[in-house]
C-alpha positions in Angstrom: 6.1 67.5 35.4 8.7 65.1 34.3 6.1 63.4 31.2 5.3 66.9 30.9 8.9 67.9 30.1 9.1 64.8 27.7 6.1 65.5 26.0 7.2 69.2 25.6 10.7 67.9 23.9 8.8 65.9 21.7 6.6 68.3 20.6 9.8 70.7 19.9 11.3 68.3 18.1 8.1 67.8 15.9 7.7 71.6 15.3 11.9 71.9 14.1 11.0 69.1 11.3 7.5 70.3 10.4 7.7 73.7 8.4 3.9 74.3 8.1 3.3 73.7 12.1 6.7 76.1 12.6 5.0 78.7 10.0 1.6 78.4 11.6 1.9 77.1 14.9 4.8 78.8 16.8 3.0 80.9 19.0 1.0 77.6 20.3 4.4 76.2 21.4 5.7 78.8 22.9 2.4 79.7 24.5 3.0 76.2 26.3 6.5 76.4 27.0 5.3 80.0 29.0 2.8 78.0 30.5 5.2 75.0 31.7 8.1 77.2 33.3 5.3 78.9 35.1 4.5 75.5 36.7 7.8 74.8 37.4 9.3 78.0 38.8 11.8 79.1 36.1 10.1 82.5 35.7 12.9 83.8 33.7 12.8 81.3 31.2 8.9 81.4 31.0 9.2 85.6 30.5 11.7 84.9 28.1 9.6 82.7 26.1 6.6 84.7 26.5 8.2 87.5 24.8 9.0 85.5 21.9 5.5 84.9 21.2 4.7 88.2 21.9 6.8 89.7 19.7 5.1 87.1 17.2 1.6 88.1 18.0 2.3 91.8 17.7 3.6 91.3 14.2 0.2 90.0 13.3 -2.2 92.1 15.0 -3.2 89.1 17.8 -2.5 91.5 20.7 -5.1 90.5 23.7 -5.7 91.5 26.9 -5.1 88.0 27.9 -1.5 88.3 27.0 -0.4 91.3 28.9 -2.4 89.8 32.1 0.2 86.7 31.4 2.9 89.4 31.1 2.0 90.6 34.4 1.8 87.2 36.1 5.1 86.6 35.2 6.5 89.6 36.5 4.8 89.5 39.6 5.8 86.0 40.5 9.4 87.3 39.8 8.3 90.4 41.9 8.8 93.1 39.9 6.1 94.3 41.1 6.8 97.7 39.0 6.7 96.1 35.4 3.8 93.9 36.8 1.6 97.4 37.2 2.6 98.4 33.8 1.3 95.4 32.4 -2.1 94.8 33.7 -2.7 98.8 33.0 -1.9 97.9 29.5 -4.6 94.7 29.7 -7.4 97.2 31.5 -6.5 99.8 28.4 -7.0 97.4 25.6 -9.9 95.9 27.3 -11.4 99.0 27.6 -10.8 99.9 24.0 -12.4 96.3 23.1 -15.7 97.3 25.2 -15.9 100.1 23.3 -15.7 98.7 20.0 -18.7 96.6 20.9 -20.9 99.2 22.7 -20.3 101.0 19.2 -21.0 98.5 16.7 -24.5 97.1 19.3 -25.4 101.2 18.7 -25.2 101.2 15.5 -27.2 97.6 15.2 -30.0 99.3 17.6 -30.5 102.4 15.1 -31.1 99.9 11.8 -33.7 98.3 14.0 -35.0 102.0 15.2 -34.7 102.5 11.3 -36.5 99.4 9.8 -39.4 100.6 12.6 -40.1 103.7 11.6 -40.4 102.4 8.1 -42.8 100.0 9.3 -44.6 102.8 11.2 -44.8 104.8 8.3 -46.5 102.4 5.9 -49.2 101.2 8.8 -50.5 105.1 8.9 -50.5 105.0 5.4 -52.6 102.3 5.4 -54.5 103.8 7.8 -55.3 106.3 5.9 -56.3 105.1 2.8 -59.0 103.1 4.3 -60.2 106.4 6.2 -60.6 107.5 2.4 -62.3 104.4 1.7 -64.5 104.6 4.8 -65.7 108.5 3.7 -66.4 107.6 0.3 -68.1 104.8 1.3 -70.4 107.0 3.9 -70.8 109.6 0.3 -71.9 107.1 -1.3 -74.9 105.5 1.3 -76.0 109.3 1.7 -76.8 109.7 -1.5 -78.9 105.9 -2.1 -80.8 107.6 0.7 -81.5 111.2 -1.2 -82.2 108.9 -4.0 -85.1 106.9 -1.8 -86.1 110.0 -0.7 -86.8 111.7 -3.8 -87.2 109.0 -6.1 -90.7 106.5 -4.0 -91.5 105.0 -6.8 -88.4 103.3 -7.3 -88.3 102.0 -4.0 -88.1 98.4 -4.9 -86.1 98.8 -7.7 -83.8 100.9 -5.0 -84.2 98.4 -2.4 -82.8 95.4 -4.2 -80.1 97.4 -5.2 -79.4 98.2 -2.1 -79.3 94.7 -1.0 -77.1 93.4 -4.1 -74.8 96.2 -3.3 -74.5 95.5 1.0 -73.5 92.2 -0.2 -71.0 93.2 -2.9 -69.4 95.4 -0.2 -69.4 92.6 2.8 -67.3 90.2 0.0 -65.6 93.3 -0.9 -64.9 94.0 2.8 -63.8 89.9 3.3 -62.0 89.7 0.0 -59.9 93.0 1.1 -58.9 91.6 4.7 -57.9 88.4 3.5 -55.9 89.9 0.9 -54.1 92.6 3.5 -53.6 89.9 6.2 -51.9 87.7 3.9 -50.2 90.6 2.0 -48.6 91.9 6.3 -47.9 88.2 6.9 -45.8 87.2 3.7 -44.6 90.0 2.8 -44.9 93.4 4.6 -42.5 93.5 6.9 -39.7 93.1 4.2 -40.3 93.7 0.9 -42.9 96.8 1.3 -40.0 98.9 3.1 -37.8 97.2 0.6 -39.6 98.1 -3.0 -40.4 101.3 -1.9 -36.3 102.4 -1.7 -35.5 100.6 -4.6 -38.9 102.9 -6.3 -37.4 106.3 -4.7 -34.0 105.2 -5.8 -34.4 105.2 -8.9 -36.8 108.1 -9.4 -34.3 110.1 -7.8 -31.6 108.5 -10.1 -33.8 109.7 -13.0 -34.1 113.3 -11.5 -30.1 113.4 -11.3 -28.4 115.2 -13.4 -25.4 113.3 -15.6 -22.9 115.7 -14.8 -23.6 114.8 -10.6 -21.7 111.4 -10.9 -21.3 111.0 -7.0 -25.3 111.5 -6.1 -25.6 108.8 -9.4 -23.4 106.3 -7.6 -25.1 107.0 -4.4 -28.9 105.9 -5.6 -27.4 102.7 -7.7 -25.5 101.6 -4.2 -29.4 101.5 -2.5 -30.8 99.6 -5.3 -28.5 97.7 -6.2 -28.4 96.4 -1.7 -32.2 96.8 -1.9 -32.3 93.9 -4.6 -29.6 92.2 -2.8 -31.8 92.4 0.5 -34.6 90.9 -2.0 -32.8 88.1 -3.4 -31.8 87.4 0.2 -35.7 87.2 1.3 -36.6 84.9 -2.0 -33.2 82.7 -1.3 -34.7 82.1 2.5 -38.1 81.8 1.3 -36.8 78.8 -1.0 -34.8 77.1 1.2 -37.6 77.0 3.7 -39.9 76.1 1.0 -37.5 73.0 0.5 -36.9 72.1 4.0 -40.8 72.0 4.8 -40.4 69.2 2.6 -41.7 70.5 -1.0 -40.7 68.1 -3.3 -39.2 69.1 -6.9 -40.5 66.7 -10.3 -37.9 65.0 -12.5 -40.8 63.5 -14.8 -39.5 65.8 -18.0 -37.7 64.4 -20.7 -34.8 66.2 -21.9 -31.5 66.1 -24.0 -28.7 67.1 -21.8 -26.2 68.3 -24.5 -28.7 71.0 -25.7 -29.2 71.3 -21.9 -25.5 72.1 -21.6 -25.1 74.3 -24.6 -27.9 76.7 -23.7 -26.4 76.9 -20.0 -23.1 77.5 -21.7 -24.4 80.5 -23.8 -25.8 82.0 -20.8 -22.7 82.2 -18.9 -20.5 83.5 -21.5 -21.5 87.3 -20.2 -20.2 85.9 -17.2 -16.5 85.0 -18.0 -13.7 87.6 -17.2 -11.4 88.3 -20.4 -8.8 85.7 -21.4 -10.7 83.0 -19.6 -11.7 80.5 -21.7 -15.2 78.5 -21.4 -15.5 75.1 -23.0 -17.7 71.9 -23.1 -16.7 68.0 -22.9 -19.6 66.0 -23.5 -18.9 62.0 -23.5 -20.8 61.0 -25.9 -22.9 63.2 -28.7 -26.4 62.5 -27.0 -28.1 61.2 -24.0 -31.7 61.8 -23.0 -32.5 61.7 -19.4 -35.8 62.3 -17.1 -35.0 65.5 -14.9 -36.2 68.9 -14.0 -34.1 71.0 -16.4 -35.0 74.4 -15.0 -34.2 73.1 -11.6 -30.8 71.9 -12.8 -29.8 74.6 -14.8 -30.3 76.8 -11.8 -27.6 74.6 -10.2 -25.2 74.4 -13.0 -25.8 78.5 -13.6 -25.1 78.7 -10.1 -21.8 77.3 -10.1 -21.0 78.4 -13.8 -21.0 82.0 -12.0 -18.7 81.1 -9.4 -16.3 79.9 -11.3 -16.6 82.8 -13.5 -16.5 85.3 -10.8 -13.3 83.9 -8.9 -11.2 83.0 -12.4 -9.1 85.4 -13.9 -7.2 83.8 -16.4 -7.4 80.2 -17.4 -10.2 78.4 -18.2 -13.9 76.8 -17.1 -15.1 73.3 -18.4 -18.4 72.0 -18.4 -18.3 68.6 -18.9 -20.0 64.6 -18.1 -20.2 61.0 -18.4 -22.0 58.2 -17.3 -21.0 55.6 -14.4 -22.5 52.4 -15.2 -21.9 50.8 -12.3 -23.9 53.7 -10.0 -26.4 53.9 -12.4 -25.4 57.7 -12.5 -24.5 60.4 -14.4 -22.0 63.3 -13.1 -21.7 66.3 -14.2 -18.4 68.5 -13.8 -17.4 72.1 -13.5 -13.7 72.8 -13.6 -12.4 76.0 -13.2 -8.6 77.2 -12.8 -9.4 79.9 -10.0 -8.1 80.9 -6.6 -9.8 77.4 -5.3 -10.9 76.5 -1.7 -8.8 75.3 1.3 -9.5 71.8 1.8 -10.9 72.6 5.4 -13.1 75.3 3.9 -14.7 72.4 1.4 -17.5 71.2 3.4 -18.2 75.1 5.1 -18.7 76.6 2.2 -22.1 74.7 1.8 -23.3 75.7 4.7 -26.1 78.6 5.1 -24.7 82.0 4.8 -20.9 80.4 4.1 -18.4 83.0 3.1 -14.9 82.5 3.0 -14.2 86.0 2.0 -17.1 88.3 3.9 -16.2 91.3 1.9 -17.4 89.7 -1.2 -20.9 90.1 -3.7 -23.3 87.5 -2.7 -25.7 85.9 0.5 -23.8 82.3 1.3 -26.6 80.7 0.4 -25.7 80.0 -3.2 -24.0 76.5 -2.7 -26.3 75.7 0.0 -29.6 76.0 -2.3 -27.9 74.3 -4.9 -26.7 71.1 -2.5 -30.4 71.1 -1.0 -32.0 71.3 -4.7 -30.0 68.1 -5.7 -30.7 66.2 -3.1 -34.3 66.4 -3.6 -33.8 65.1 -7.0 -32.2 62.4 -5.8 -28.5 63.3 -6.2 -25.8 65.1 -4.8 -23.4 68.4 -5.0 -19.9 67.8 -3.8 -16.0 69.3 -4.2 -13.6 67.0 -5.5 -10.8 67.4 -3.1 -8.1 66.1 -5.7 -8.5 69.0 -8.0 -5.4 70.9 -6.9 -5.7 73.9 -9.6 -8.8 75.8 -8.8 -12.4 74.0 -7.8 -13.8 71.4 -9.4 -17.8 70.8 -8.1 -19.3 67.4 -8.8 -23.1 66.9 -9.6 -24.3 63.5 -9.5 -28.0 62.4 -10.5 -29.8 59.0 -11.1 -30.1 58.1 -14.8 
């Protein structure tokens, strides 16, 4: 207890001449401090601290269950056994509020699931019934070859090798038809039937809206526009796992990167808020290089509409040069944005990375784009020296 008490001094001391760890880290220290007069008997001291932290927590919304059990602890020990009670009701009411919350939210999981099912129902008995209509028009049609035989003998041949060129025209039609539904159910049935179909009704009943019913309007563009989101979602995935099954991606085309650059640039300047400026910096006036331009330019697009979408004033630069000594070229996009905390600068090229979850997008954007590069050969990365927004770095081969 005695190193303890040193180390705890220490520590104090480091907090006092540290403003971020004071600013950030104050209910840490006084979480330990709680803990160590615990240990050593001072239950007065230890309930005073605790109520400083406390009082810190509360200010932020950080109230647990946890803490009130501590509260109770405390006042047991000190036996007051009174405010003790009051305490760990106060922990069994916010747990109970907690375990609420989550038999709520796994509720309203289980009915999108219930949801997505029925949809799935739905379209099976539709297919079900369309090849009853197929099966009945099929029967129609054999019932009347045979009237046909009947009445007409003397074309019996003729009939018959009809008959045989059209049993095998239905068995490929019948093989052709299976392979395409299995395949059609396995790549894409489960998601993208239930999801075209409410992008389809969506807008037909956008189109039977009245102009003057603005709320109803609002309504039907809010399903399509999620509905496409849901399907850029499903192409996004089916790329990545495209890429990570190993596919590899050509850089065999020769192409001249400033008119590259220049038809990228025209394309995202429907992208780029008001009063943000978008320029090029090319180092030299032209350079011909062996790449995948449509492959690239889905990268550079990629991060052109980042920057646009997080700048509001300032300006975006596209820009390159060559390092000799790598035998590389890097291209740079610089933007004067809200930037990204250095500890966030390798997270936010993971799968599904979002710093702020209530934003427009999947989290898969910088991900793609990291895992495109480096099956050209190069690289996607932050520059963590760029203080005054984001700056991403592309590096390829020359």
């Amino acid at each position: 207890m005695v190193k303890a008490q040193e180390t705890l001094k220490e520590t104090t001391q480091l907090f006092s001449k540290n403003t971020e760890l004071r600013i950030k880290r104050t209910t840490n220290l006084l979480e330990i401090e709680t803990n160590y007069y615990i240990e050593t008997g001072e239950f007065d001291k230890a309930l005073d601290v605790f109520q400083q932290a406390f009082e810190k927590l509360s200010q932020n919304g950080f109230i647990t269950p946890t803490l009130y059990r501590t509260r109770g602890s405390i006042y047991t020990a000190k036996k007051d056994y009174q405010k003790a009670i009051e305490s760990y009701e106060k922990a069994f009411e916010l747990s109970d509020s907690l375990n609420s919350a989550q038999e709520d939210i796994a509720v309203g999981e289980f009915a999108t699931i219930l949801g997505m099912e029925h949809l799935n129902l739905e379209n099976k008995e539709l297919i079900q019934k369309n090849q009853e209509i197929q099966l009945e028009t099929r029967r129609y049609i054999i019932i009347l070859l045979c009237i046909i035989v009947v009445i007409v003998g003397i074309m019996f041949f003729r009939e018959t090798r009809l008959n045989k060129v059209l049993r095998r025209a239905k068995d490929a039609e019948q093989s052709a038809s299976r392979m395409k539904t299995e395949f059609i159910q396995n790549m894409s049935h489960e998601i993208r039937t239930p999801l075209n179909s409410i992008v389809g009704f969506s807008q037909i009943l956008s189109s039977k809206i009245s102009e003057e019913d603005e709320e109803s309007k609002e309504y039907t563009t809010i399903i399509e526009q999620g509905s496409n989101h849901l399907l850029q979602l499903v192409d996004d995935v089916l790329e990545l796992s495209s890429l990570d099954s190993g596919t590899t991606i050509p850089i065999d085309t020769k192409s001249e990167l400033n008119e590259l650059c220049l038809q990228w640039m025209e394309r995202a300047k429907r992208l780029v808020k008001p009063g943000v400026v978008l320029s090029y910096q090319p180092e030299q006036n032209e350079l011909y290089l062996y790449t995948n331009p449509a492959r690239l330019g889905q990268v550079v697009l990629q991060l052109l509409h980042n920057a646009a979408k997080f700048t509001e004033e300032g300006g975006i630069t596209l820009s390159w040069r060559i390092l000799p000594k790598q035998k590389q070229i890097m291209i740079c996009i610089t933007d004067t944005g809200i930037g990204i905390p250095q500890d966030k600068q390798e997270f936010v090229f993971e799968r599904f990375a979002k710093l702020d979850t209530f934003s427009k997008g999947t989290g898969l954007g910088l991900a793609l784009s990291r895992l495109i590069m480096e099956r050209m050969g190069g690289n996607l990365a932050l520059d963590a020296q760029y203080m005054d927004g984001c700056r991403f770095i592309l590096t390829l081969p020359i």
